[in-house]
N, C-alpha and C positions, 0 to 999 in steps of 0.2 A: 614170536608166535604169529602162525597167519590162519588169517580168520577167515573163513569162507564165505563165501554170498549167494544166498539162492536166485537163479538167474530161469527165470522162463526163455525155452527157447520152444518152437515147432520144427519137426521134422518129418519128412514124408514117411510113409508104414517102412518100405524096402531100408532105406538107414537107419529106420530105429531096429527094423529084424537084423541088420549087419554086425548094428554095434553091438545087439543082445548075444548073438553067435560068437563074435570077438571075446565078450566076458564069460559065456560059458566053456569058451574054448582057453581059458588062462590068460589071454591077451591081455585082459585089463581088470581091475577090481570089480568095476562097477559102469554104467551109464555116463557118470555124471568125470569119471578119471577118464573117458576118454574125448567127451566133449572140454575138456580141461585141457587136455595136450594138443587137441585141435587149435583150440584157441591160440592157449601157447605158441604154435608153429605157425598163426598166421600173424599171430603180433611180430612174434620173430623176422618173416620176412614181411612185413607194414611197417616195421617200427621206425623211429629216426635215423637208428642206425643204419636199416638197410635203405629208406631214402637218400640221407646221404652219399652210399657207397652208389647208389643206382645214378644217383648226379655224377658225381665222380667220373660213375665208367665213360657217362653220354657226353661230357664235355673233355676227357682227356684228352682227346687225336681231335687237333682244329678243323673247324669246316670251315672249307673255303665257302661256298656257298653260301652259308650265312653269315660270313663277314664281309661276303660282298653286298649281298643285301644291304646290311646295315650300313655302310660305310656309302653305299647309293642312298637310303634313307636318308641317312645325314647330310649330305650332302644338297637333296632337294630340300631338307627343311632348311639351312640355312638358308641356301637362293630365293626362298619363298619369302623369308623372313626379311631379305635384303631386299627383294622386290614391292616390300609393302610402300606404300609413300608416306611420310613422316608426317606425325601428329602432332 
């Protein structure tokens, strides 16, 4: 059983007159099912799942570029760290 929760939200007049048009027009039950499936569809793509797949995409194909970076970073941190004089 799922329990619903009354959520204040504000909305400019033009999208509340859209979504009123959308319910009189059969689109949706009510106000409150279609700020529901909004929702729903930005959790959908916010959710962990789609963070993860969004990591996924941006690190499958390696960049060179930032593993030169990095491997230059490294590299200066060591010699920096060898250059210190001993305590």
């Amino acid at each position: 059983m799922h329990v619903s929760i009354p959520v204040t939200a504000r909305l400019d007049e033009n999208t509340v007159d859209a979504v009123d048009r959308a319910v009189d027009a059969g689109l949706a039950a009510n106000r409150g099912s279609v700020v529901a499936a909004a929702v729903a569809e930005w959790l959908a793509r916010h959710g962990e799942d789609a963070i993860t797949a969004s990591y996924q995409r941006r690190y499958e194909q390696p960049d060179d570029t930032h593993d030169a970076l990095v491997a230059s970073l490294s590299s200066f941190s060591v010699a920096a760290c060898l250059a210190q004089p001993a305590r």
